[in-house]
PyMOL Python script that loads the backbone (N, CA, C, O; Angstrom):
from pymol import cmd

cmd.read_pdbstr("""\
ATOM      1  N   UNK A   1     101.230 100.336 101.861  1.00  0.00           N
ATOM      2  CA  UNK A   1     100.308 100.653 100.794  1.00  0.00           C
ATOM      3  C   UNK A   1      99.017  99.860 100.958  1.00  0.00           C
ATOM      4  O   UNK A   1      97.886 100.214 100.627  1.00  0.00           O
ATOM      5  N   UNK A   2      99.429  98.631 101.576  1.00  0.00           N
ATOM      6  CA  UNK A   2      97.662  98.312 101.649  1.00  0.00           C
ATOM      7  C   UNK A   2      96.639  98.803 102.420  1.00  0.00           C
ATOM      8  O   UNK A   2      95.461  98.664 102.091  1.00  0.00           O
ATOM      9  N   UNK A   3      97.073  99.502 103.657  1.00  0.00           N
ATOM     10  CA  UNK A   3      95.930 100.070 104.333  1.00  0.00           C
ATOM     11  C   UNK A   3      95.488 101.436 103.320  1.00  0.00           C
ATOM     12  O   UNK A   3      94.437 102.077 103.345  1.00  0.00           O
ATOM     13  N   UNK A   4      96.459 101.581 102.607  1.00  0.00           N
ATOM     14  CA  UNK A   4      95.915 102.831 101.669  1.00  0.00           C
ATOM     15  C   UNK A   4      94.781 102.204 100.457  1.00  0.00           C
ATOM     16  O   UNK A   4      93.762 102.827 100.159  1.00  0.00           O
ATOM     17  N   UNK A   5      95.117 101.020  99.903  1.00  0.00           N
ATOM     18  CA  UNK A   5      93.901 100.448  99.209  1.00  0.00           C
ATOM     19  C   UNK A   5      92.723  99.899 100.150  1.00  0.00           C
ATOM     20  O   UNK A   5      91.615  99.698  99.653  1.00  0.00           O
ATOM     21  N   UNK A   6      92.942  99.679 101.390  1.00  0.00           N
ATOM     22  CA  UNK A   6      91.542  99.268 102.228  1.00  0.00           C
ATOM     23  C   UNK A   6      90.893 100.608 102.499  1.00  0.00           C
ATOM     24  O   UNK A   6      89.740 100.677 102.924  1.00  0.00           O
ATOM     25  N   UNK A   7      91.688 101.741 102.236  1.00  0.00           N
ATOM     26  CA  UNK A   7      90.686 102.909 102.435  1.00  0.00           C
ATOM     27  C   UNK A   7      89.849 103.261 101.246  1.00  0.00           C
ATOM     28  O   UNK A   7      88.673 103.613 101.148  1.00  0.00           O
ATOM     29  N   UNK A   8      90.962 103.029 100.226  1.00  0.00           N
ATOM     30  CA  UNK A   8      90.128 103.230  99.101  1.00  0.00           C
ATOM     31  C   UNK A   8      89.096 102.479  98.592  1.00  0.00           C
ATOM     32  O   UNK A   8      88.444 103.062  97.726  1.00  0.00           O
ATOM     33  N   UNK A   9      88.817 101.579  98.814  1.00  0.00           N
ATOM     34  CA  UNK A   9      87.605 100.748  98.833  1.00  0.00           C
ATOM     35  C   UNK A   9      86.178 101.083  99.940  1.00  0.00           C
ATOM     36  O   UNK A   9      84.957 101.181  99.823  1.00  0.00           O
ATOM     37  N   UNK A  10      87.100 101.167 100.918  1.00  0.00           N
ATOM     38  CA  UNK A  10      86.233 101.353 102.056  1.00  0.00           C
ATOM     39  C   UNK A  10      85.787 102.703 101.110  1.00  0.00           C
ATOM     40  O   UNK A  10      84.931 102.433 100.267  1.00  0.00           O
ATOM     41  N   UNK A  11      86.225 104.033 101.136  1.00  0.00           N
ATOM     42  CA  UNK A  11      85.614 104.888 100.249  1.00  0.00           C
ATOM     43  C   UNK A  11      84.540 104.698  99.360  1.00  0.00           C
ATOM     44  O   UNK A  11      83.531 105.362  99.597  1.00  0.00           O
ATOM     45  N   UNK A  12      84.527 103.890  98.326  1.00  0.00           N
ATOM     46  CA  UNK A  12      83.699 103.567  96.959  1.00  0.00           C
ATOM     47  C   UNK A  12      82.410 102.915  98.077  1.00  0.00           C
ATOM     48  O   UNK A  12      81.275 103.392  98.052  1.00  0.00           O
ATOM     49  N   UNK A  13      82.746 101.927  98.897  1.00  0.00           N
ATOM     50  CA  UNK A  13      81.441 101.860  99.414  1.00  0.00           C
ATOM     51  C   UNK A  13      80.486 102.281 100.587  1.00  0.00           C
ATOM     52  O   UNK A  13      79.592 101.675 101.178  1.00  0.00           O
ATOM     53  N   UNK A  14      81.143 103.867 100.736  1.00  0.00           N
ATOM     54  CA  UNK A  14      80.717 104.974 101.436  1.00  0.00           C
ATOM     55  C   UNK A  14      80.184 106.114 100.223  1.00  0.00           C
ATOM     56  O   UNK A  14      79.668 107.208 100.451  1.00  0.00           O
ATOM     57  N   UNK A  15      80.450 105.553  98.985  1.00  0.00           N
ATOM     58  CA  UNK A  15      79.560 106.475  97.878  1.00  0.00           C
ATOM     59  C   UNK A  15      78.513 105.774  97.477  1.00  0.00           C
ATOM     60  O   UNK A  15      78.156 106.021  96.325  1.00  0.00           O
ATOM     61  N   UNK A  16      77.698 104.705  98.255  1.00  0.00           N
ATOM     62  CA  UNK A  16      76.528 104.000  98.293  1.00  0.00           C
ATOM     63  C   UNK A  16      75.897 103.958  97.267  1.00  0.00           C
ATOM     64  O   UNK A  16      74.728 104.310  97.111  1.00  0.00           O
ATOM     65  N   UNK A  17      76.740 103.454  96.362  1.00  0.00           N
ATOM     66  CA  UNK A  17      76.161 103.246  94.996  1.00  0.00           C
ATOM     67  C   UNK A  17      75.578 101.922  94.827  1.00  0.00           C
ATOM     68  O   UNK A  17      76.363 101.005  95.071  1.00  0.00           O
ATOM     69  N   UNK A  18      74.325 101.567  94.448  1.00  0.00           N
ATOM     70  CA  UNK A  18      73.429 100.887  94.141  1.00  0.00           C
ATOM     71  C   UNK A  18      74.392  99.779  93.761  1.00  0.00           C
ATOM     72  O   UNK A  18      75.482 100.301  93.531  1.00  0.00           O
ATOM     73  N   UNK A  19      74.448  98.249  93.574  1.00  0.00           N
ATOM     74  CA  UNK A  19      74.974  97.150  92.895  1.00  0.00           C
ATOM     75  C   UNK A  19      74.353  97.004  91.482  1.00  0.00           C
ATOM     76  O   UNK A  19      73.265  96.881  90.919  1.00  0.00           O
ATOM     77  N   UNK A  20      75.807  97.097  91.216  1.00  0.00           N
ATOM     78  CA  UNK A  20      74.848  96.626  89.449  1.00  0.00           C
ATOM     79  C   UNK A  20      75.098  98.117  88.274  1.00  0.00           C
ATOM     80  O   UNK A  20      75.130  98.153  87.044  1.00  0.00           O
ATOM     81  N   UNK A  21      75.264  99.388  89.482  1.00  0.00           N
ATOM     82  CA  UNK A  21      74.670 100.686  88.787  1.00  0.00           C
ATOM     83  C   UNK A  21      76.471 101.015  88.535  1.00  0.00           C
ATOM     84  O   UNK A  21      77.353 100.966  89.391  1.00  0.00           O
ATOM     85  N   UNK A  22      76.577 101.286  87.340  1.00  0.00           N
ATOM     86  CA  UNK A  22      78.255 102.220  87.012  1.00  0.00           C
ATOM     87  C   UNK A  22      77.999 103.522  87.237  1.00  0.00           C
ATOM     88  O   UNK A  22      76.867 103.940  86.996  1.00  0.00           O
ATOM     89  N   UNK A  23      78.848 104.260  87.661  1.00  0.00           N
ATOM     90  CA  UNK A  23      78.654 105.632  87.439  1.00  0.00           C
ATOM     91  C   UNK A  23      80.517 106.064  86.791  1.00  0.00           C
ATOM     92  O   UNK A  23      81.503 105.346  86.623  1.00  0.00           O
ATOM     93  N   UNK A  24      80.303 107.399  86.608  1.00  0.00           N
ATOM     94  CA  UNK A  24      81.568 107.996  86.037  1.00  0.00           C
ATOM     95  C   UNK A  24      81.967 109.063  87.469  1.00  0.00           C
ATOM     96  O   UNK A  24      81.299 109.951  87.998  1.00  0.00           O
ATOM     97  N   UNK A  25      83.033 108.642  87.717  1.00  0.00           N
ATOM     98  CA  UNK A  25      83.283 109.186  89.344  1.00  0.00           C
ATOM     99  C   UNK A  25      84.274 110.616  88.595  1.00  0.00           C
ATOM    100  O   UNK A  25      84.610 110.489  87.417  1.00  0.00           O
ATOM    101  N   UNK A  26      84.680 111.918  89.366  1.00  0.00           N
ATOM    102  CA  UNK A  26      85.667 112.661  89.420  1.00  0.00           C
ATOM    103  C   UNK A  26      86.526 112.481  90.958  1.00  0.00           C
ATOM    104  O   UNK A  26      86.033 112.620  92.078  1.00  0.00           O
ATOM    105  N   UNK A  27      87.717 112.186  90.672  1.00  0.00           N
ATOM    106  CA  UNK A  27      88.381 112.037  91.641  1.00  0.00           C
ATOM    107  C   UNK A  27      89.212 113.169  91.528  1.00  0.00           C
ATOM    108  O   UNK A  27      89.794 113.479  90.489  1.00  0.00           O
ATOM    109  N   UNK A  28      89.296 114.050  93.042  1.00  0.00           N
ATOM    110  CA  UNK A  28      90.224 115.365  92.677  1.00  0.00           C
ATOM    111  C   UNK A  28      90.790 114.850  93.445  1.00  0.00           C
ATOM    112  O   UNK A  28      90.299 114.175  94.349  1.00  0.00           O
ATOM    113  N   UNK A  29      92.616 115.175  93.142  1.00  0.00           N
ATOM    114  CA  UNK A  29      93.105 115.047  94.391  1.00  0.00           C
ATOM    115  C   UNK A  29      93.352 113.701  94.098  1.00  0.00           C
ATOM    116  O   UNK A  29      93.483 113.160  95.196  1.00  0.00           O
ATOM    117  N   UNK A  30      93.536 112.572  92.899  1.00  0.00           N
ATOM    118  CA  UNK A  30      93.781 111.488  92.629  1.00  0.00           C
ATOM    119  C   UNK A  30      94.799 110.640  93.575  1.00  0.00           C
ATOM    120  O   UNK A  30      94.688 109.572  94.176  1.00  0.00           O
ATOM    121  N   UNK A  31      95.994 111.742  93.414  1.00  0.00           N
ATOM    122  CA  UNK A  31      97.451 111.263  94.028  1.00  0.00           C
ATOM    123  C   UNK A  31      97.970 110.277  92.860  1.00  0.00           C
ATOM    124  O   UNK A  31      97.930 110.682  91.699  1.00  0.00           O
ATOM    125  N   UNK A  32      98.498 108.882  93.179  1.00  0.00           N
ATOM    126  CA  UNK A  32      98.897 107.791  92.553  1.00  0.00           C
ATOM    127  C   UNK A  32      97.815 106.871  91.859  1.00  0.00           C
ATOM    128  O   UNK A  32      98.068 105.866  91.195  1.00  0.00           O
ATOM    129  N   UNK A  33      96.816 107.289  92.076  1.00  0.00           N
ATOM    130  CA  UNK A  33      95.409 106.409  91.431  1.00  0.00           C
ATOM    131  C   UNK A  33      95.248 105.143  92.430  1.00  0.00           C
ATOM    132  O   UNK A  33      95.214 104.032  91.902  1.00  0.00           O
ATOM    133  N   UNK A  34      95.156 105.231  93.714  1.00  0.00           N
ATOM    134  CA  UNK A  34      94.837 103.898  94.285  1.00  0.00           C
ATOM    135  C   UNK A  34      93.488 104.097  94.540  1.00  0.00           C
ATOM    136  O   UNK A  34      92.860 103.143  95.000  1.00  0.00           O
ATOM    137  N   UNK A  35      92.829 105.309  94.302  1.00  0.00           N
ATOM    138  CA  UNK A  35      91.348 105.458  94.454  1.00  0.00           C
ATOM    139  C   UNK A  35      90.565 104.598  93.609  1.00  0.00           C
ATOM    140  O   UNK A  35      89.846 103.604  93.703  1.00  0.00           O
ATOM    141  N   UNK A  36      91.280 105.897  92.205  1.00  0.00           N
ATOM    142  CA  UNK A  36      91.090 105.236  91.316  1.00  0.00           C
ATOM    143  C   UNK A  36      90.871 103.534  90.306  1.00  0.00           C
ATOM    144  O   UNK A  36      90.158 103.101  89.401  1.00  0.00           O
ATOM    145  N   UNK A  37      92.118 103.006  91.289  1.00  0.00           N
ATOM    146  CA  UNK A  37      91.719 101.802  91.057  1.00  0.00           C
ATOM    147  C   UNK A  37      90.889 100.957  91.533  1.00  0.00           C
ATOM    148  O   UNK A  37      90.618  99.905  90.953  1.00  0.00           O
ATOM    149  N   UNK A  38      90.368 101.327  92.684  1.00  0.00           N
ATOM    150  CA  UNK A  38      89.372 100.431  93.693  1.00  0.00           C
ATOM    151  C   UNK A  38      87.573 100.881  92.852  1.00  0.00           C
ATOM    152  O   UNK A  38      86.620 100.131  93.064  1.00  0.00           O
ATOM    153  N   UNK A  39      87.439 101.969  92.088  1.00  0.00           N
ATOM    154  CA  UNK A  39      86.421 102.684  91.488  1.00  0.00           C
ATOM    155  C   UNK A  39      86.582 101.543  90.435  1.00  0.00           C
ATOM    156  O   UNK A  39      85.530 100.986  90.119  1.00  0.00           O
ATOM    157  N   UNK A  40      87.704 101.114  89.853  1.00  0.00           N
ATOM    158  CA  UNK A  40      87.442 100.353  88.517  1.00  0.00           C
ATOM    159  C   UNK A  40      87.177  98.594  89.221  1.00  0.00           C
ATOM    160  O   UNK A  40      86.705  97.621  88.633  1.00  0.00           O
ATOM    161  N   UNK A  41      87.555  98.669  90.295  1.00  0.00           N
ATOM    162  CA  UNK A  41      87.729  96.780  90.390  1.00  0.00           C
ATOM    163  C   UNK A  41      86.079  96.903  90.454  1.00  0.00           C
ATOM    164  O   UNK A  41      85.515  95.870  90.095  1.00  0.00           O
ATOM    165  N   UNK A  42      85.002  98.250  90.945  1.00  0.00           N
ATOM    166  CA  UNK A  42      84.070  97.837  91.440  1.00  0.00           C
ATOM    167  C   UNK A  42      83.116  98.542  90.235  1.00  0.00           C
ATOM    168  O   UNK A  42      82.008  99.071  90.314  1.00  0.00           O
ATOM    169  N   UNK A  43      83.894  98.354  89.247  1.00  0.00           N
ATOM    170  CA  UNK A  43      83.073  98.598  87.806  1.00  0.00           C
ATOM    171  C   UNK A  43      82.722  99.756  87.647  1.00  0.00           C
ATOM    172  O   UNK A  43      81.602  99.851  87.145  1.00  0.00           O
ATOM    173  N   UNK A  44      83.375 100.972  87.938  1.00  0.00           N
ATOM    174  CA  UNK A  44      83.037 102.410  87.816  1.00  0.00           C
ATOM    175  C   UNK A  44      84.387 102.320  86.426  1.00  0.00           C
ATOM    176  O   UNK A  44      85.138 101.364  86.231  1.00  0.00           O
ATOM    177  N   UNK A  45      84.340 103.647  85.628  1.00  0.00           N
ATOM    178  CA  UNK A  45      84.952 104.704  85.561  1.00  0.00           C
ATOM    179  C   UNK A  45      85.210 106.495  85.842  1.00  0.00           C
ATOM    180  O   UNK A  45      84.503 107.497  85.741  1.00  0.00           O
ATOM    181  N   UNK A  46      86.644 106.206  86.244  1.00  0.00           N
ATOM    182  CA  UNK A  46      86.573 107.555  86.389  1.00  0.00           C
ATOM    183  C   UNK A  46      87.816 108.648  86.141  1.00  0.00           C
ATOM    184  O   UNK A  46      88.810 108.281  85.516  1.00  0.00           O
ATOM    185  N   UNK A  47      87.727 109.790  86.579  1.00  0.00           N
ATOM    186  CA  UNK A  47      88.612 111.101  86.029  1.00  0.00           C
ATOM    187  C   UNK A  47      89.774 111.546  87.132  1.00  0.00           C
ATOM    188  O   UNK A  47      89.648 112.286  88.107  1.00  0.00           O
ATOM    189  N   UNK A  48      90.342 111.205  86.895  1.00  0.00           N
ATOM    190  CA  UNK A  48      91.543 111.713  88.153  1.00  0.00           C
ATOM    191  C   UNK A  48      92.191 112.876  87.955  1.00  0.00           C
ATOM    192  O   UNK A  48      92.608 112.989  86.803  1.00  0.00           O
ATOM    193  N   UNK A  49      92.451 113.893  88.762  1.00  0.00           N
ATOM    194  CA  UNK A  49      93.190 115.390  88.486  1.00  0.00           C
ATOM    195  C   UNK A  49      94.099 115.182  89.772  1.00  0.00           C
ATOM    196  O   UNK A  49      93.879 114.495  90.769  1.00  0.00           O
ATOM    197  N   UNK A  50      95.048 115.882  89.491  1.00  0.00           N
ATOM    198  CA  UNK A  50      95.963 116.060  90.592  1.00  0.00           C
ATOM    199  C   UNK A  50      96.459 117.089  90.201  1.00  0.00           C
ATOM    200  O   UNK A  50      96.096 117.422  89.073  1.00  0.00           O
ATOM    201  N   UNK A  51      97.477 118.030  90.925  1.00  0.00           N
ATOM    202  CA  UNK A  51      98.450 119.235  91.037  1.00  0.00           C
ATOM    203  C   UNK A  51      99.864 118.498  90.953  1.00  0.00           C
ATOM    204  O   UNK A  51     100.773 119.186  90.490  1.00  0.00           O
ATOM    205  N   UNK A  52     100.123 117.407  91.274  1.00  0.00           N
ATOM    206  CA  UNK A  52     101.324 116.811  90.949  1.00  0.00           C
ATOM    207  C   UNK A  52     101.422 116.181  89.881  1.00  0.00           C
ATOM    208  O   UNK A  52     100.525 115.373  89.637  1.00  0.00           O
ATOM    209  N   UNK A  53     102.250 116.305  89.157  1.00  0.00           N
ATOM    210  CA  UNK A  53     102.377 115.935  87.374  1.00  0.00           C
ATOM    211  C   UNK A  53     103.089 114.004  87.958  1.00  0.00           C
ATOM    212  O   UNK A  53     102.792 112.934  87.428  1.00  0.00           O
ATOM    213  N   UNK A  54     104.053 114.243  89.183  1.00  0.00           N
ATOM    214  CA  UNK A  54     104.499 112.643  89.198  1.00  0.00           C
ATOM    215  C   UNK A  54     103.113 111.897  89.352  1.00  0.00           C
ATOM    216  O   UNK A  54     102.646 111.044  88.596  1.00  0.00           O
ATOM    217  N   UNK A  55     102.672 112.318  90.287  1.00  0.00           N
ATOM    218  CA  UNK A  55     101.335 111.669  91.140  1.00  0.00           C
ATOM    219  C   UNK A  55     100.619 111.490  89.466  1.00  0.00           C
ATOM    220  O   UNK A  55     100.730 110.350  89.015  1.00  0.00           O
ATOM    221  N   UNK A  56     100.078 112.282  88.764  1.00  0.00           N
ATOM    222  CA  UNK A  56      99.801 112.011  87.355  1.00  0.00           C
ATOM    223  C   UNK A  56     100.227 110.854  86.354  1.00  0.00           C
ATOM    224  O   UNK A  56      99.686 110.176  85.482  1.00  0.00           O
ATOM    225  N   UNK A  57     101.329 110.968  86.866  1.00  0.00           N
ATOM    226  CA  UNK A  57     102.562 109.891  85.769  1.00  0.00           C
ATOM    227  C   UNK A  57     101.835 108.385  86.618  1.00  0.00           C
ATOM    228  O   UNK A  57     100.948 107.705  86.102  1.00  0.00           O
ATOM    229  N   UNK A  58     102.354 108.151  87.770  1.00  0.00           N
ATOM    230  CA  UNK A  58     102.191 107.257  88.858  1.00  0.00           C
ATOM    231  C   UNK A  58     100.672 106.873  88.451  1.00  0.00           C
ATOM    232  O   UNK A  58     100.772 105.856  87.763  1.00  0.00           O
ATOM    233  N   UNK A  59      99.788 107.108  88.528  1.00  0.00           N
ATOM    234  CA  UNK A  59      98.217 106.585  88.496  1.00  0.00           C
ATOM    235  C   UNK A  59      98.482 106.756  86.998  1.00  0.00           C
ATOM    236  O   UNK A  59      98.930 105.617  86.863  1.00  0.00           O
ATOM    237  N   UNK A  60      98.553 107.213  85.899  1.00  0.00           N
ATOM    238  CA  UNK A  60      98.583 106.946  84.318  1.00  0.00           C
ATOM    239  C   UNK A  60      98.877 105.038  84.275  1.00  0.00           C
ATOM    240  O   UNK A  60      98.147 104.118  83.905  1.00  0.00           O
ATOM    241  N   UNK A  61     100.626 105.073  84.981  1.00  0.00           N
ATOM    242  CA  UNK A  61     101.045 103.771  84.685  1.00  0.00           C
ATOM    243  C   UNK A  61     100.106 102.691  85.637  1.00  0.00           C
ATOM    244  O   UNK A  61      99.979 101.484  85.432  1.00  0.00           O
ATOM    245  N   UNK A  62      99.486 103.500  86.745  1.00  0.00           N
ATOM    246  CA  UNK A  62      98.812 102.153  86.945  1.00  0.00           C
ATOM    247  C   UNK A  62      97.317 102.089  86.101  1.00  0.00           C
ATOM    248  O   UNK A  62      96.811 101.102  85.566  1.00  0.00           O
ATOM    249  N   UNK A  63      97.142 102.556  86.124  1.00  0.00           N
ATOM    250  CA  UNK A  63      96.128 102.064  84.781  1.00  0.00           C
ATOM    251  C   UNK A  63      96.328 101.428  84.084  1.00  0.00           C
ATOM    252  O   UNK A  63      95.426 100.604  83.935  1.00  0.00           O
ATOM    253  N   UNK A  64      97.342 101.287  83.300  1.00  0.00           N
ATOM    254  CA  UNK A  64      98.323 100.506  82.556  1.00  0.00           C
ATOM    255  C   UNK A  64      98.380  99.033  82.438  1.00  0.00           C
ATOM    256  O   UNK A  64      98.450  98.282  81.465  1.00  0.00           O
ATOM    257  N   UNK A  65      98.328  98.838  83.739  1.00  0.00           N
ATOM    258  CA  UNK A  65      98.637  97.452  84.460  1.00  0.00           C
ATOM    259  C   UNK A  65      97.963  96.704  84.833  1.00  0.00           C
ATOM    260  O   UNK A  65      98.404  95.686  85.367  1.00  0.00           O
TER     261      UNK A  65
END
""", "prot")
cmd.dss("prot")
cmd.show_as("cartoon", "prot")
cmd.util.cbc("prot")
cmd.orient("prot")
């Protein structure tokens, strides 16, 4: 799982967002929210959708946490 959070980071700062600037991201295709969570460590919020209701459940509870 961690090379899956070094991507997801690596991601957020391939969406070359300014320092300092929040934006409200849509993440399709969420999965478990490890996107998602690397969007919040770096002060975004955002919207996660998935087609899998677990993958749904899974990123809900990590939010959670």
């Amino acid at each position: 799982m961690n090379i899956q959070k070094e991507i997801a980071e690596r991601c957020v700062e391939l969406l070359n967002i300014a320092p300092g600037e929040k934006r409200l991201i849509l993440d399709i295709g969420c999965g478990s929210g490890l996107s998602g969570a690397a969007l919040e460590a770096a002060g975004h919020e955002w919207i996660g959708c998935d087609v899998s209701r677990d993958m749904l459940r899974i990123a809900s509870e990590r939010i959670k946490e």
